[in-house]
C-alpha positions in Angstrom: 131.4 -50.4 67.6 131.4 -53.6 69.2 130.5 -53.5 73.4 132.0 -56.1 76.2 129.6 -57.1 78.9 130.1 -58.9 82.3 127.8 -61.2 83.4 126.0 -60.1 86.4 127.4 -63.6 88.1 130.6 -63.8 86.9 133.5 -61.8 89.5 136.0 -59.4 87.8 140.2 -60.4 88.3 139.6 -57.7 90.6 136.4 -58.7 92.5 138.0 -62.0 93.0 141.0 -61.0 94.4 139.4 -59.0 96.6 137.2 -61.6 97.5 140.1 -64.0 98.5 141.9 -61.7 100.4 138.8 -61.7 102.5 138.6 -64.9 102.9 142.3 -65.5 103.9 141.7 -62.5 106.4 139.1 -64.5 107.6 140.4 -67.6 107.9 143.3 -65.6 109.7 141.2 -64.3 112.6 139.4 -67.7 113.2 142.5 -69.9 113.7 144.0 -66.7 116.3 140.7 -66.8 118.0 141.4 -70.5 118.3 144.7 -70.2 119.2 143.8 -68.5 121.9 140.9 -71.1 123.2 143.1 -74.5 123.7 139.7 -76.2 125.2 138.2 -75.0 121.5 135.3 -74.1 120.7 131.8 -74.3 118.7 130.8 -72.8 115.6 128.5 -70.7 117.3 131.0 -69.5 119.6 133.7 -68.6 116.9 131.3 -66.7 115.0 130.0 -64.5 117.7 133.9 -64.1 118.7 134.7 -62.7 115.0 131.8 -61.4 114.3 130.9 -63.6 110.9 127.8 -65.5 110.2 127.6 -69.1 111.0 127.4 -70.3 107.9 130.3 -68.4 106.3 132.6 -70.0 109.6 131.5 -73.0 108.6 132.4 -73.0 105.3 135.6 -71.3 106.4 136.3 -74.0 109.1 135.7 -76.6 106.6 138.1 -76.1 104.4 140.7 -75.4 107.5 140.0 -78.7 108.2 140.5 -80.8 105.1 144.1 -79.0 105.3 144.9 -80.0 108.8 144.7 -76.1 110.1 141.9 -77.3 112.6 140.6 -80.5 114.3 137.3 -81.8 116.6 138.0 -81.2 119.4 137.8 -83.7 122.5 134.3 -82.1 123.2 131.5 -82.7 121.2 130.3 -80.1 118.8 133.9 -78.2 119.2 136.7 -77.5 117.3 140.6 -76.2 117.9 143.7 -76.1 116.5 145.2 -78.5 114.5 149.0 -79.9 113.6 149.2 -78.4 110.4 148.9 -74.7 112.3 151.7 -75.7 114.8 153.8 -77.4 112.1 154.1 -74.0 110.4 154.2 -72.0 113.7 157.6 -74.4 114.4 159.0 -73.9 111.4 159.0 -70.0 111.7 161.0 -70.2 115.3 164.2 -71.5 113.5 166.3 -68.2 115.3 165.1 -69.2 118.4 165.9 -73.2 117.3 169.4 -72.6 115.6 171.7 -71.3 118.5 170.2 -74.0 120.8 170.8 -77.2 118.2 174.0 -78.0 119.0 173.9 -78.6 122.8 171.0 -81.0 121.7 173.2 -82.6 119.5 176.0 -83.4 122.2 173.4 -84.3 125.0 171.5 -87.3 122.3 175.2 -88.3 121.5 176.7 -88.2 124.9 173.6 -90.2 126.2 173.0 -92.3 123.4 169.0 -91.2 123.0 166.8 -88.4 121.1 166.7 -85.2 122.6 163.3 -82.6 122.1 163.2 -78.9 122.5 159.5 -77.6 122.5 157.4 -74.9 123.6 153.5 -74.4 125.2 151.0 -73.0 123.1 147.6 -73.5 124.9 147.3 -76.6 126.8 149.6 -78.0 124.3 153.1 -78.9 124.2 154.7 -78.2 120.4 157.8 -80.3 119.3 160.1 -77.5 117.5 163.2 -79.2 117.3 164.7 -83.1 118.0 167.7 -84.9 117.7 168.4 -88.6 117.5 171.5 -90.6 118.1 173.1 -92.2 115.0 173.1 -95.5 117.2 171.7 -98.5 115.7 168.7 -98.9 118.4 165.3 -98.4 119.8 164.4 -94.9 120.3 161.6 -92.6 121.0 161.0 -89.9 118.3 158.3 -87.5 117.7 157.8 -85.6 114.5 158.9 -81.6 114.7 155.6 -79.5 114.7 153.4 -82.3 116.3 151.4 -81.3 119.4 150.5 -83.4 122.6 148.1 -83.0 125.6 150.7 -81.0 127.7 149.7 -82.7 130.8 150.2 -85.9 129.3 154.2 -85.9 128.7 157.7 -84.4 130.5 157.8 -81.5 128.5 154.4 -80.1 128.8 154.5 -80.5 132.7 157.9 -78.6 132.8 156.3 -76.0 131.0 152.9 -76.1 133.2 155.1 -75.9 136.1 155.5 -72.2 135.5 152.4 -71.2 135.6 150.0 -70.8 139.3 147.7 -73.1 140.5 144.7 -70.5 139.6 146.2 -69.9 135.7 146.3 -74.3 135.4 142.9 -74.6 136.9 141.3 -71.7 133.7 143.7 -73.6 131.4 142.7 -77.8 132.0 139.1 -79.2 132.5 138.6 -81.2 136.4 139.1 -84.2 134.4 142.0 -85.0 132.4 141.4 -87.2 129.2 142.3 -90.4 129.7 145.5 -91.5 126.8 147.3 -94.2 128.8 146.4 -96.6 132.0 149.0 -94.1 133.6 147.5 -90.6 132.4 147.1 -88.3 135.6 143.3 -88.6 136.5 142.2 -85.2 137.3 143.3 -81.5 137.7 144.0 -81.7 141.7 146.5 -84.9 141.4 148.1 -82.8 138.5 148.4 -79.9 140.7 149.9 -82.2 143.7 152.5 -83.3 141.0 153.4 -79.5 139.8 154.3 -78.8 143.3 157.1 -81.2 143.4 158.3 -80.6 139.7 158.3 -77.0 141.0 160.7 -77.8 143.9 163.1 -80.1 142.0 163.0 -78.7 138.5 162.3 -82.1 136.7 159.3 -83.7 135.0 158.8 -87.2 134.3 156.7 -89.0 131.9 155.8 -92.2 133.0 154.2 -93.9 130.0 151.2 -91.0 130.4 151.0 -90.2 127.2 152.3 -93.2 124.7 152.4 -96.9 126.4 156.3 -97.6 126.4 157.4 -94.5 126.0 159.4 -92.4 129.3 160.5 -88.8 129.3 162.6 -86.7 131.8 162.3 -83.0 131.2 163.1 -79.5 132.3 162.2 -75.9 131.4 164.9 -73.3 129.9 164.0 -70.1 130.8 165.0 -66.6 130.2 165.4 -67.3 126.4 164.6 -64.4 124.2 161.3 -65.9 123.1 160.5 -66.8 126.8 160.6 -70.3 128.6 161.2 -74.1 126.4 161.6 -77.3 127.4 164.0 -80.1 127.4 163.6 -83.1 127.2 165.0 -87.0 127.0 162.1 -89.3 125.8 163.0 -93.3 125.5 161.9 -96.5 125.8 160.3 -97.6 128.8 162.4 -100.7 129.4 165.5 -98.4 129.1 164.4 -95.7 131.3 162.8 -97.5 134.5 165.7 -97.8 137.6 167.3 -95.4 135.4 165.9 -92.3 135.3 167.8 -90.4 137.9 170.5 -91.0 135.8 169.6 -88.7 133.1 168.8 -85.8 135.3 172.5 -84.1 135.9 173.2 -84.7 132.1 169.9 -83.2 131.4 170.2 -80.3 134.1 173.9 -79.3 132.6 172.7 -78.8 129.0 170.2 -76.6 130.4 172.7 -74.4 132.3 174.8 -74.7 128.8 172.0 -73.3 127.2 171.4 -70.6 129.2 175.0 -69.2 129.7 175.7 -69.4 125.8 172.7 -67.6 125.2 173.8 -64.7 127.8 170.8 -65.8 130.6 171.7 -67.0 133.9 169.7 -70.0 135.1 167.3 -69.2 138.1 
């Protein structure tokens, strides 16, 4: 009677199933631990938070990386989320995208320009949904799922607007990273600024985050998955002397929004 052995190195189908489910489990509890530290973190400190050795993080964060799932950081030695995670995440809210697409629609073709709908996840401002004009010109467009610096553009200061004072000053360092000649310099100008997008219901972006590229925003709230912005990003040569002008427009779809959807705007 002939006998079958397994090498002592070799992994059965089952052992190596099981050992990929752990690492997938794995990989799953670093990126929420991340998720949940926009200002990201070390190695060290993500393997004390999920209890792993260093070196199996490591290897874990490696490969999370060569797919996009995680980025450096703007701090040396740290880590965070990266646009391939929040690619994904937007393309899982398409209930919460679907109902609100056609008053984007009508706003980018009643003004003439693109029209974003995103969300705050962290310190950072997720693109979910955009529409653009089918007129033949310069516009501003940004790729659904890509993130930015929330304090940087329109939408993410709509959406920082909601939060207090003390929740901004745990969320953003003192000092803001500099993107632009126009980028806000530090946390207590950004705070000054929140006060008055707080009284008026209206963010600007005034090349802060791109050079030549504007934004007006506001925040929807009461939506079934909690608060999103709109916003109106252009050109900068089309949008100084007129930016006032795309505030009522802007303000009306939000009210739109919000009575379709059965909230009342306050």
């Amino acid at each position: 009677m002939m006998s079958t052995s397994v090498s002592p190195n070799k992994l059965t189908e089952k052992e190596e199933s099981g050992a990929g489910i752990r690492v997938i489990a794995r990989s799953a509890k670093i990126l929420r631990t991340l998720n949940d530290e926009p200002k990201g973190m070390s190695l060290g400190q993500i393997a004390v938070k999920v209890g792993l050795p260093r070196s199996t993080v490591q290897r874990i964060v490696g490969a999370l990386k060569s797919e996009g799932f995680i980025i450096d950081g703007p701090s040396e030695s740290k880590i965070r989320i990266g646009p391939a995670f929040f690619s994904i995440a937007a393309a899982s809210l398409s209930d919460f995208r679907d109902p609100i697409r056609p008053f984007l629609e009508e706003l980018s073709e009643d003004l003439g320009e693109t029209v974003d709908l995103s969300i705050l996840s962290g310190d950072r401002v997720v693109f979910l949904d955009q529409c653009s004009t089918r007129e033949k010109r310069l516009l501003a467009v940004s790729e659904i799922g890509a993130s930015f610096p929330a304090y940087s553009c329109a939408p993410g200061k709509s959406l920082l607007s909601e939060l207090t004072d003390d929740q901004l000053t745990r969320l953003l360092p003192q000092t803001l990273p500099h993107l632009t000649e126009e980028t806000i310099p530090d946390l207590a100008k950004f705070i000054k600024e929140m006060e008055i997008i707080r009284q008026t219901g209206v963010a600007y972006d005034r090349e802060e985050h791109t050079d030549g590229i504007c934004a007006v925003s506001t925040v929807i709230r009461s939506l079934p998955r909690g608060t999103a912005a709109l916003s109106i990003p252009m050109p900068a040569q089309r949008f100084y002397g007129e930016e006032k002008a795309y505030v009522a427009p802007l303000l009306r779809c939000r009210d739109k929004i919000s009575h379709s959807l059965g909230f009342l705007y306050r």
